[in-house]
Backbone bond lengths (Angstrom), bond angles and torsions (degrees), N, CA, C in turn:
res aa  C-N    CA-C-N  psi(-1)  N-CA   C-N-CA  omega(-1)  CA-C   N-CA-C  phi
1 X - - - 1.452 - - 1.527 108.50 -
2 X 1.373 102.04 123.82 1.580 105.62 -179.95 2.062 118.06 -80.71
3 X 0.597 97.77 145.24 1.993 103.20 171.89 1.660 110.20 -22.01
4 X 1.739 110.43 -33.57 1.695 98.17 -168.17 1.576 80.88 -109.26
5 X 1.208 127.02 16.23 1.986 98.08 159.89 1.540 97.29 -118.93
6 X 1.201 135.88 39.11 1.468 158.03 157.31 1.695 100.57 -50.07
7 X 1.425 104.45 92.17 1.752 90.46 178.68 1.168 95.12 -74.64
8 X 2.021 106.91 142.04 1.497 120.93 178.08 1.625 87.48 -86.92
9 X 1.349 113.06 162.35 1.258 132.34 162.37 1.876 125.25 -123.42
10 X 0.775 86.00 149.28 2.147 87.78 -169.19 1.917 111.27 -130.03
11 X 1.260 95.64 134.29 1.201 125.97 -164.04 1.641 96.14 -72.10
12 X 1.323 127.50 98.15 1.794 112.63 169.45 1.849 102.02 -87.17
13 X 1.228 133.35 134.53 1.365 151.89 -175.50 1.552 104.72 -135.26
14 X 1.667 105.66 129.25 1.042 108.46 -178.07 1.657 106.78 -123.13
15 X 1.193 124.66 102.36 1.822 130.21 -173.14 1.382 93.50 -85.28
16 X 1.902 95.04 174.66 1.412 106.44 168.46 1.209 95.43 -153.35
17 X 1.630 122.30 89.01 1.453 136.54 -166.92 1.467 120.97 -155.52
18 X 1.627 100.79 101.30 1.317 106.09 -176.05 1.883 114.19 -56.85
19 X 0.930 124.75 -27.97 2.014 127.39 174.05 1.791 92.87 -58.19
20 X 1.259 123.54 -10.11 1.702 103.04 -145.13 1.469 87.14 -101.90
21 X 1.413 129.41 160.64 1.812 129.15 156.63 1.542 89.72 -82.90
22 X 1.877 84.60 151.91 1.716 114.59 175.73 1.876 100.98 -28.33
23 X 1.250 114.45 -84.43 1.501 143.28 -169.21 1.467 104.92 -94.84
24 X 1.936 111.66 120.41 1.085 90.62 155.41 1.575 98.00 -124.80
25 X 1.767 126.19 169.31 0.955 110.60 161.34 1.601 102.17 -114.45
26 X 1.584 126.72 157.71 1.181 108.27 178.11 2.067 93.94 -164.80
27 X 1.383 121.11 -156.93 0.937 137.41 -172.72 1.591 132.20 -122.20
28 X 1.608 128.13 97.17 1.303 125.08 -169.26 1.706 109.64 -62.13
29 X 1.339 96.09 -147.24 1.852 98.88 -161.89 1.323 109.63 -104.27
30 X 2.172 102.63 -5.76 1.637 93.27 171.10 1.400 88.64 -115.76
31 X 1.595 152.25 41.04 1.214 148.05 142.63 1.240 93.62 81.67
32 X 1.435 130.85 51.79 1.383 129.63 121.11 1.018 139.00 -116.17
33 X 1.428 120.99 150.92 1.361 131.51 -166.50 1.505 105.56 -51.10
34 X 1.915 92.74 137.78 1.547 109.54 -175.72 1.510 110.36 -133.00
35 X 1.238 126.62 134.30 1.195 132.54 -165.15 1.399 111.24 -106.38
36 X 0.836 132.55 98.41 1.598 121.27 166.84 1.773 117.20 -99.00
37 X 1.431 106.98 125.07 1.407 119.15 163.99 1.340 122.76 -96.55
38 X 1.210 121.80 125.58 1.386 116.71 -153.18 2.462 87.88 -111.89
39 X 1.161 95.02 109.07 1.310 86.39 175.89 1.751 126.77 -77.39
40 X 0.755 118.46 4.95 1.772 140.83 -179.41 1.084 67.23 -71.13
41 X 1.188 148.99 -93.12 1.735 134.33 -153.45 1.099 113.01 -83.88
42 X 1.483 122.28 54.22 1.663 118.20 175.87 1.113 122.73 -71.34
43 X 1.941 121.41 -12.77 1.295 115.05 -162.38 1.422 95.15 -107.45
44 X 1.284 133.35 -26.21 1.229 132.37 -177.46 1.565 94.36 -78.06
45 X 1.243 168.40 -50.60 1.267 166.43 -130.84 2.059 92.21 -109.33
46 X 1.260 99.09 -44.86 1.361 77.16 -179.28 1.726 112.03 -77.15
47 X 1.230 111.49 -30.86 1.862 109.97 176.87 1.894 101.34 -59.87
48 X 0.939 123.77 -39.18 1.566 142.26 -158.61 2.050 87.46 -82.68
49 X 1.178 118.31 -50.38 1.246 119.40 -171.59 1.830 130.32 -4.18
50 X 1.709 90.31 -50.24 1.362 80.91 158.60 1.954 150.76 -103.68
51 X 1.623 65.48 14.26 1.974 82.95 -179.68 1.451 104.31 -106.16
52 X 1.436 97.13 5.46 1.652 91.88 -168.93 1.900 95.99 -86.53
53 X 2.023 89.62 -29.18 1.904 102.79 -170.32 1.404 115.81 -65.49
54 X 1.816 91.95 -11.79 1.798 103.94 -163.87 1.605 99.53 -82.60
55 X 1.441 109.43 -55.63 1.554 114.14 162.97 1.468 109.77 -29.80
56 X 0.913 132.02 -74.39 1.275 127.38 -161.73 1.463 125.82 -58.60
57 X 1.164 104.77 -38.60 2.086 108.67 136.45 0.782 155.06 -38.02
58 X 1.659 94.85 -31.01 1.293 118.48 -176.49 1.627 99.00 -85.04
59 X 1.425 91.10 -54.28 1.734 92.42 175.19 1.471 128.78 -18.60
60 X 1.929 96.50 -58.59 1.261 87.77 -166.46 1.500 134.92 -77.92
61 X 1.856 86.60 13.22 1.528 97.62 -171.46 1.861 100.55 -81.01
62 X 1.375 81.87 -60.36 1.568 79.34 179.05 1.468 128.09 -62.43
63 X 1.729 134.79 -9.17 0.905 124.23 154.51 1.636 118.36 -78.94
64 X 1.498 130.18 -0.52 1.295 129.60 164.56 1.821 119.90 -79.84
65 X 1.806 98.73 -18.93 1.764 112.19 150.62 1.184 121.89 -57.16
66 X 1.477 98.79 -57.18 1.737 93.29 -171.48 1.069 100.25 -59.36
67 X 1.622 133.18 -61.88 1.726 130.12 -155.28 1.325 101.13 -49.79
68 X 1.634 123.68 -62.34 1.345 124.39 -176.23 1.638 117.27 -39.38
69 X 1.435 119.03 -42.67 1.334 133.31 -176.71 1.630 99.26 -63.15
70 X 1.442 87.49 -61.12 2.051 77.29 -174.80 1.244 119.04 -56.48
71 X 1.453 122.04 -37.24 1.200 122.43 -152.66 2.018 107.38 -80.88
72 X 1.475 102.75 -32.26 1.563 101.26 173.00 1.718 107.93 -65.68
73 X 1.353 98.60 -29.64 1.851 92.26 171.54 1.512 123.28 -66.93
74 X 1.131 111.98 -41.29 1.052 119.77 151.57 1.881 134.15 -48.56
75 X 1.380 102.40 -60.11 1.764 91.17 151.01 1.267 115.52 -55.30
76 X 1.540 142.19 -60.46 0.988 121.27 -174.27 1.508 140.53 -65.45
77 X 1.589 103.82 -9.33 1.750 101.83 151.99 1.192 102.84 -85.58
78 X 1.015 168.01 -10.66 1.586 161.39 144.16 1.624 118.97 -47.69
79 X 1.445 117.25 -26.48 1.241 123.70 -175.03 1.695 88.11 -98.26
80 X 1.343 117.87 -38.23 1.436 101.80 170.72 1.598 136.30 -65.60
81 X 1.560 103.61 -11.72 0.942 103.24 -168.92 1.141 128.14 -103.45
82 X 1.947 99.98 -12.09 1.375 117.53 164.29 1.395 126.34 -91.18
83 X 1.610 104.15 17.17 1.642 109.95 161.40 1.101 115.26 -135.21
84 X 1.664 116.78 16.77 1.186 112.97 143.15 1.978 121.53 -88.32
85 X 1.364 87.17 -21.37 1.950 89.40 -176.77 1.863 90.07 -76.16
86 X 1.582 138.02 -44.02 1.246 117.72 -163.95 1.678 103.75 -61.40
87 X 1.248 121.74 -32.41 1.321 140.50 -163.05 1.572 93.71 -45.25
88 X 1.833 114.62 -79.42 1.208 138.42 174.65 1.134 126.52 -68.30
């Protein structure tokens, strides 16, 4: 198994803390995704349940923007940089 078929693994956490939001998503101490469900809002997350599933669809649209966005920036300092090295 090479580095990009590396199954990621994710932390599910279940709090009970009114300061906390319903859902968080965030990052453990070896930089994988960690989920915390905060049940203090169990009834709103479960009424919300399915707009919460819709979000998360949605997500992945808009995180396939950002990547796309970064990543042409990224070619395009690369295309800059290989006509500045033929230049010199």
């Amino acid at each position: 198994m090479n580095i990009m078929e590396k199954e990621r693994k994710v932390e599910f956490r279940m709090v009970d803390d009114a300061e906390l939001p319903p859902i968080v998503i965030s990052m453990d101490e070896e930089d994988n995704p960690k989920v915390i469900v905060n049940i203090y809002h169990r009834i709103w997350i479960s009424y919300n349940r399915k707009v919460i599933a819709g979000i998360i669809e949605s997500l992945q649209g808009k995180m396939d923007s950002l990547l796309d966005a970064y990543l042409l920036e990224q070619r395009n300092f690369e295309k800059e940089d290989r006509a500045y090295e033929a230049e010199y």
